[in-house]
N, C-alpha and C positions, 0 to 999 in steps of 0.2 A: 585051791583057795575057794571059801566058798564067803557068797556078798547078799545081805540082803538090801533090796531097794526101797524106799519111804517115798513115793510120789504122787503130787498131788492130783491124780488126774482119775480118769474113768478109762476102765478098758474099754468099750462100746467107743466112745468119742477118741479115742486114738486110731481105734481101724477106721471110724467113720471118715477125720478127718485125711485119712493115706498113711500114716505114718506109724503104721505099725511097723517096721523097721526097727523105730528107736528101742523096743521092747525084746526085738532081735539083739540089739546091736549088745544088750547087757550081756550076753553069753561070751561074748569075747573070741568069736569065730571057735568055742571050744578051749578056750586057754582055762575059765572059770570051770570049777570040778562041779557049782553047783549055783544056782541064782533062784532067790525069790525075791519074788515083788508085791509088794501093799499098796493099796491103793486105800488110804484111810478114810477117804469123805468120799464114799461111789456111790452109784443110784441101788446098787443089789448086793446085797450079804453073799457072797459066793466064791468057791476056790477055783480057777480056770486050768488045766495040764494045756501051757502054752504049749511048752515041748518036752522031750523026754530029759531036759536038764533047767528046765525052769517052770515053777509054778508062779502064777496070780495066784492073792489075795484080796477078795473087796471086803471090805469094812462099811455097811452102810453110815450114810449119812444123817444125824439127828433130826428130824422133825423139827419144820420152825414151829416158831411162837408168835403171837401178838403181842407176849409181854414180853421187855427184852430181858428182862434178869432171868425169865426161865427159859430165853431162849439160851443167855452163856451158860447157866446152870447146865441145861443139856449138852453142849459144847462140851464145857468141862470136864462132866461124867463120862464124855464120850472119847474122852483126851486119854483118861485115864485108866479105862477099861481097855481103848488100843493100844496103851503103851505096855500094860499086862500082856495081850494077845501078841504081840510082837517079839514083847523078851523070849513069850515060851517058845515060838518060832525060832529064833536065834538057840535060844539052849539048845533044842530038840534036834535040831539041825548041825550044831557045832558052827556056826555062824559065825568069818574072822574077820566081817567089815561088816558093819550097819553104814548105810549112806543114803543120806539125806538129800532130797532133789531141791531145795527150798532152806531157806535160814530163820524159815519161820515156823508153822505148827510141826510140819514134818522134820524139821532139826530137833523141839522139843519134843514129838515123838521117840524119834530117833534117839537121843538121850538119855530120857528116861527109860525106852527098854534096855539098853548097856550099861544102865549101871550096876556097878558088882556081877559083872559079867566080864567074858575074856575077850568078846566081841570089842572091834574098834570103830570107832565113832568119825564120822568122815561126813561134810557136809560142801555137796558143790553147790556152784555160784555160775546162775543162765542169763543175768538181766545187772543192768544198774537199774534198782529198784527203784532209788530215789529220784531218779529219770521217766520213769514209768510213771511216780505217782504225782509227779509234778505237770506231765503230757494228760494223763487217765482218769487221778483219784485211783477208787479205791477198784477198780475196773484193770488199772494199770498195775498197780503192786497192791500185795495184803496190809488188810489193819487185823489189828488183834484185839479183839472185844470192843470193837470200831473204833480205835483207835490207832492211827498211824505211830504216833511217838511212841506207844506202846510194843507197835509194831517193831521198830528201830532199835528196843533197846533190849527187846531180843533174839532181834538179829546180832547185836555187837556180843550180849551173852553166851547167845549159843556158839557163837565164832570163837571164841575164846575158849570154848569150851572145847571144841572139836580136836579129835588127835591129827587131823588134815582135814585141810579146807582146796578143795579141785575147784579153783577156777575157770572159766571156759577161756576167759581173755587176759590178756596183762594188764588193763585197765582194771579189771575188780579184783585182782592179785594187791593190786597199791591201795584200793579200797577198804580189804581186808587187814593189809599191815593196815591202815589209819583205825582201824578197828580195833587193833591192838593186838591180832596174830603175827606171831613170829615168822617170818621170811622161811624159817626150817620147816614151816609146818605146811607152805603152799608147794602146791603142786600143779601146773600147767597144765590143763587137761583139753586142747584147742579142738573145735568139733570138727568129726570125723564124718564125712558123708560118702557114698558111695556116686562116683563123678562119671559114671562108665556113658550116661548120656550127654552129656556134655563134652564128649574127647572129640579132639579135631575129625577124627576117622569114624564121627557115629554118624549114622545113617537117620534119618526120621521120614523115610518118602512113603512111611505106611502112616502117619500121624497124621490126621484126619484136620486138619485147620479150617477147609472148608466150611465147615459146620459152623465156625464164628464169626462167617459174614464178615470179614475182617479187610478193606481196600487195601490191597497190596501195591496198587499204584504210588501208595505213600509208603513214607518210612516211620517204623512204629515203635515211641516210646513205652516201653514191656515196665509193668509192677505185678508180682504175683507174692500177696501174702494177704495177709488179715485188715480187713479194710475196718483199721479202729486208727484211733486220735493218735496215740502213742507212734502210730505209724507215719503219721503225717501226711494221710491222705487228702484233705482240706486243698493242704500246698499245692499239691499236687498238679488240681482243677485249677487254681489258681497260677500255677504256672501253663498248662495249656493253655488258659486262656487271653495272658500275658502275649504267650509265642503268637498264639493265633492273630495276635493284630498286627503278627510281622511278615509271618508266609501262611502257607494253607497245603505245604508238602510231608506235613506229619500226619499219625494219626497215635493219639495216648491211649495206652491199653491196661485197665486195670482189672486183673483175673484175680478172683477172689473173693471171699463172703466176709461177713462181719459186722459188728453193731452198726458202724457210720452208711453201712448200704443202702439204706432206703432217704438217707440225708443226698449221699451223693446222685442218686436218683432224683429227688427232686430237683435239686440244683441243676439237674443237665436238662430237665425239661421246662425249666423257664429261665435258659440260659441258651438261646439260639447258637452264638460263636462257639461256647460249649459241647452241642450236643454236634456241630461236626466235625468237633477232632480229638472229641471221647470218646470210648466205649466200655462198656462197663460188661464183662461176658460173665459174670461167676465164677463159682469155682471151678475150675476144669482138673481134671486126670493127671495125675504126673508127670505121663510121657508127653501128653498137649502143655505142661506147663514148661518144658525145655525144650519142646521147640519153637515155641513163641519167644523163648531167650535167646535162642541162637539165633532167628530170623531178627530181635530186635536191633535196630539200628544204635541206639542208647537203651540200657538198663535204667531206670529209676528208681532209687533202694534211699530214700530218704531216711530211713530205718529199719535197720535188718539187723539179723542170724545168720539165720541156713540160708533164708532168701536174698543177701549180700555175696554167700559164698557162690551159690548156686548161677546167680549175675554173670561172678567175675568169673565161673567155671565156663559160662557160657562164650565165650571168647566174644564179647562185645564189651564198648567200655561205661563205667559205672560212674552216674552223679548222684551223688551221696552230701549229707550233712555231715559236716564235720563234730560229731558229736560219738560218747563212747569208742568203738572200738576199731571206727569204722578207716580209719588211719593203716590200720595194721592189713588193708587190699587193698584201699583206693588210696593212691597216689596221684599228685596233681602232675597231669601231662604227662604221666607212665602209664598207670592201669584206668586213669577216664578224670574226674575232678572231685575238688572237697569244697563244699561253700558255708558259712557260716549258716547256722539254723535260724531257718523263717526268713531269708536274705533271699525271696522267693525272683527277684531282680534277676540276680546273679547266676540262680538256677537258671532261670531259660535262655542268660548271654550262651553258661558254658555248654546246654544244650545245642542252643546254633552252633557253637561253635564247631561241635561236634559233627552236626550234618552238615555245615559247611565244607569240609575236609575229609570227608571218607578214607582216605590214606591213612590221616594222623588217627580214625578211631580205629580202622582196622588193627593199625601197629598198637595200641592202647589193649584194645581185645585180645590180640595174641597174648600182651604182658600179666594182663588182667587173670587170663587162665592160666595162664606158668604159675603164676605165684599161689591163684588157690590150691592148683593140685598138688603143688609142692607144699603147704599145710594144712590142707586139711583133707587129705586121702584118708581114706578106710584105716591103711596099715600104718601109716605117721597117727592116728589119733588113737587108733586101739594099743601102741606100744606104751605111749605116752602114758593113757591109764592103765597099765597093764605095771608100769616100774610106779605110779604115784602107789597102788595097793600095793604092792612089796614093801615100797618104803615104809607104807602109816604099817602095817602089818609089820616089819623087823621095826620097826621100833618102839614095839610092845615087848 
């Protein structure tokens, strides 16, 4: 079988960010006979030989404008010139799945190069978007020709449109039916990450922690992902600083970059209670970001992904908002707690509660990683998508 991929991203900023994996992980350990991938809005017109069974494609991105009508104009032109460069991809190649990383430009790329083509049209689903853009704007999820609604309607278009829609979660699975996709047409696609650092039997006594000056005399509330709004890092400081007028045996650890960084910065240094049971390290390395999970006493994953799964892989237990998907790891009093969102109170009760108890998080942490490694391991998410392409695929 061979898959072309439409996503919205830049080569350079996915190895930047670590996660060039995910550009791995398209080959299907070798199952897929052949993978390319488009990156349609990149900073450099260029084909990359990732490996010897998948090519990059960039597609640069249009030149703004100060006018806006010739900035869509350029947009447009640029829509429609890569959805030509994409179809002849897919011919040329014998291409039996186009799949869309997004349900928005990249779905209407995707589209339009399958039509009157034998190639099938398959668009997954990483975000509740209307979540995002109610946390973000347009920072959080896309507008299209700066408009959101515009945005929405064809998202529900291009969904309807699609011969299979891979959801990540079963939250945007029910999305997608309200959408007006048939239940036949979704496929479960739950993310697949590689957990080998995080198993009970991993070792980290070469991971360098030292380096982030980090008091281990305390116990340390771990966040590692993208320090933006959506994410609910605000709370965050606001729950430390909550805790802090109860005890002074923690300490919050926020690894990671992103727009809200230099806000949260501010904030700790005219924020004395703040600035001693914050710490703001940056981004760190992969293997320093699992072991600051494993070492953490509480996960805090107000909003997560990978960095949810990755938490509850780390065998410590997870306070999370009860919001999207996040239901389907964290368990109240199994795998750590679920609080209502912005209920910033109630986060730091079940916080103490947690380091109150060491026993009850320990046993929370063991359950926390049973359950992720049982869904979302390398070989449970790569079968998963390995039978959704069969399906969209024989049922052409």
């Amino acid at each position: 079988m061979r898959v072309l991929f439409v996503v919205p991203t830049d080569y350079d900023a996915v190895v930047k960010k670590g996660v060039a994996w995910l550009i791995d992980q398209r080959e299907e350990d070798g199952e897929l006979e052949q993978v390319i991938t488009v990156h349609p809005f990149a900073i450099n017109e260029r084909s990359i030989a990732h490996s010897p069974r998948q090519t990059v494609y960039e597609f640069r991105t249009p030149a703004p404008s100060a006018w806006r009508i010739v900035g869509w104009l350029r947009l447009l032109g640029h829509i429609l010139r890569t959805a030509l460069r994409i179809r002849a991809l897919a011919r040329s190649n014998q291409v039996d799945i186009v799949r869309a990383q997004d349900p928005y430009y990249s779905a209407l790329l995707a589209w339009l190069a399958t039509r009157f083509t034998r190639a099938r049209l398959v668009i997954s689903l990483h975000a509740d978007y209307r979540q995002r853009y109610r946390l973000d704007g347009a920072q959080g999820a896309p507008e299209v020709f700066g408009s959101r609604a515009l945005a929405e309607l064809l998202e529900r278009v291009m969904l309807r449109q699609a011969d299979g829609v891979l959801p990540i979660r079963e939250s945007l699975g029910r999305q997608a039916m309200e959408a007006g996709v048939p239940a036949a047409r979704i496929h479960l696609i739950p993310h697949g990450i590689n957990l080998a650092a995080f198993a009970a039997d991993a070792g980290d006594d070469d991971v360098p922690l030292d380096a982030l000056q980090l008091d281990d005399s305390r116990a340390w509330l771990v966040f590692g992902g993208r320090l933006s709004r959506e994410n609910y890092v605000a709370d965050m400081l606001e729950m430390g600083e909550q805790l802090s007028r109860q005890r002074d045996d923690f300490l919050l650890v926020l690894a990671g970059d992103g727009p809200e960084r230099a806000a949260l910065s501010a904030r700790l240094e005219v924020t004395p209670q703040l600035s001693r049971c914050c710490r703001l390290v940056g981004p760190v390395a992969a293997p320093v970001m699992a072991s600051l999970r494993r070492h953490a006493a509480v996960g805090i994953v107000l909003m997560g992904g990978l960095s949810l799964i990755e938490a509850c892989a780390a065998g410590r237990p997870v306070c999370a908002y009860d919001v999207e998907w996040h239901h389907e790891l964290v368990e109240n009093g199994v795998t750590g707690y679920l609080v209502e969102e912005a209920d910033i109170a109630s986060l730091a009760t079940r916080v103490a509660q947690l380091l109150d108890d060491p026993t009850a998080a320990d046993a929370m942490g063991a359950a926390a990683r049973k359950r992720a490694f049982t869904r979302h391991s390398e070989a449970a998410a790569r079968g998963a998508r390995m039978a959704a392409y069969r399906a969209v695929a024989g049922a052409g």
